[in-house]
Residue, then its C-alpha position, 0 to 999 in steps of 0.5 A: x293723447x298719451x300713446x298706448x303700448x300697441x301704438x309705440x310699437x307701431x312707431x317703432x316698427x316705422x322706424x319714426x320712433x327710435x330707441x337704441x338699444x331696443x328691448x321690447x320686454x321694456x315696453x309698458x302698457x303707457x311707457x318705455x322703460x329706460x336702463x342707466x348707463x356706466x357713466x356719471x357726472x359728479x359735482x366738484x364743489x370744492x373748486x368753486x366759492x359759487x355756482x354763476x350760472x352766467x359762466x361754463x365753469x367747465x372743471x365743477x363736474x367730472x366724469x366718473x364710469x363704473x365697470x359693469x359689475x360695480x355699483x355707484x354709490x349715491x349718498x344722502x343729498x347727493x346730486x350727480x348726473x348720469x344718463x340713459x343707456x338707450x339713445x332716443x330719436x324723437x319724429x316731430x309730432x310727438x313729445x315725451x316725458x320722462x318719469x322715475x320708477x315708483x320702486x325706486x322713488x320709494x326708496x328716495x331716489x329721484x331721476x329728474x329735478x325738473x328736466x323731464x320733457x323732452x321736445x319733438x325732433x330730439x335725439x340722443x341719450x337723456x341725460x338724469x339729474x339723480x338725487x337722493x333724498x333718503x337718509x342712506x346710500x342707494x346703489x345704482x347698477x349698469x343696465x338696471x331699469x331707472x324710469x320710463x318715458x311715455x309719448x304725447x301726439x301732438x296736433x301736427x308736426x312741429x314748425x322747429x323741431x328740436x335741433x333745428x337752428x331756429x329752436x337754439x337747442x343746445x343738447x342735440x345728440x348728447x352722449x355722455x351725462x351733459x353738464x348744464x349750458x344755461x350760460x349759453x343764454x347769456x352769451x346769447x343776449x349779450x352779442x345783440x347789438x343793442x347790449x350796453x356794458x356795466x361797470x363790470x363789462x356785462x350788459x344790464x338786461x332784465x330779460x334775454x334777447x328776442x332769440x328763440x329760448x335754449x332749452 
C-alpha cells in the first residue's frame, strides 16, 4: 500500500525512513517533496562519434554547479542530469517512487525518463534524468521543489537490500549527479570463466551472466 502522510511521519520519527535535510512542510498527503540541487551533469557530444553503452566513456559528461542565486538553464531537447537536494535512506521493507511535479510537467519539464524506482535499502541522493520537451528554455533554481517521491510496504523485509554485494548495486551512496555505470554489466559477463572471445577481444553473449542484475 502507498504510505499516507501520518505514516511517513512515523517513519521519520523512527529514524527507519531518512531524509536529509528534512523539511516536514515538504510532507504531501501521498508524498514528499524533493528540492533540486546546485549540481548538474551535462552531456559533451562532441567528444564521442557515439554513445557505446559497453564502455565508461568517462569525459562524455561534465560537472556543472550554479551559485544559489543563478539559474540553469535547460534548453529545448535538452537532457542533462542533476540530482536531489535531500539525501534518502530507505529501511528494507519499503519501496519508493519518484515522480515529477504537475506544475512543472505542464511546462514540459521531465525529472526521469525512465529511473523512477527506487529499491528497498538505498541511500544516497537521487539522481534526475531532466529534459525539456517544451519549445523554450525553462530555468531550474537551487532549492525549488522538483518532484515528490511517495512510499510502498513491502510483504516483509528484503532478502537483498540494495547495497547489498548479492544485489550488484552500483549507485549506493551517490552524492553528486552519477553518469550511467551499465558498462558495468558487461564487465561483469565478461569475467565469467565460460566467456569465449570474438574477433574484436569481446565475448559473443546473447545475455548477461547469471550475477544478480546491477540496477
Amino acid at each position: 500500500m502507498v504510505l499516507s502522510d501520518r505514516t511517513i511521519k512515523e517513519e521519520i520519527a523512527a529514524g527507519r525512513l531518512v531524509f536529509d535535510p528534512y523539511d516536514e512542510s515538504l510532507v504531501q498527503p501521498s508524498s514528499v517533496d524533493v528540492r533540486v540541487d546546485r549540481s548538474f551533469r551535462v552531456f559533451n557530444n562532441s567528444r564521442y562519434p557515439f554513445i557505446d553503452v559497453r564502455e565508461p566513456m568517462e569525459n562524455l559528461t561534465e560537472l556543472v554547479t550554479v551559485r544559489d542565486d543563478e539559474p540553469f538553464v535547460l534548453h529545448p531537447g535538452e537532457f542533462v542530469l542533476g540530482q536531489t537536494l535531500e539525501r534518502v535512506r530507505l529501511p528494507d521493507d519499503l519501496v519508493a517512487r519518484l515522480e515529477g511535479k504537475s506544475s512543472l510537467g505542464r511546462l514540459g519539464l521531465v525529472i526521469h525518463s525512465t529511473a523512477g524506482f527506487v529499491d528497498p535499502g538505498f541511500q544516497g541522493n537521487l539522481t534526475l534524468e531532466l529534459s525539456n520537451l517544451a519549445n523554450l528554455p525553462i530555468t531550474i533554481y537551487h532549492g525549488m521543489p522538483i518532484g515528490q517521491i511517495s512510499f510502498m510496504r513491502m510483504d516483509g523485509p528484503v532478502e537483498h537490500p540494495y547495497g547489498a554485494s548479492e544485489a550488484g548495486s552500483k549507485y549506493q551512496g551517490q552524492a553528486e549527479p552519477t553518469a550511467s555505470r551499465f558498462y558495468l554489466n558487461f564487465e561483469a559477463s565478461d569475467s565469467t570463466p565460460d566467456a569465449a572471445p570474438t574477433g574484436a577481444g569481446r565475448p559473443a553473449r546473447d545475455s548477461f551472466s547469471g550475477r544478480a542484475p546491477c540496477r
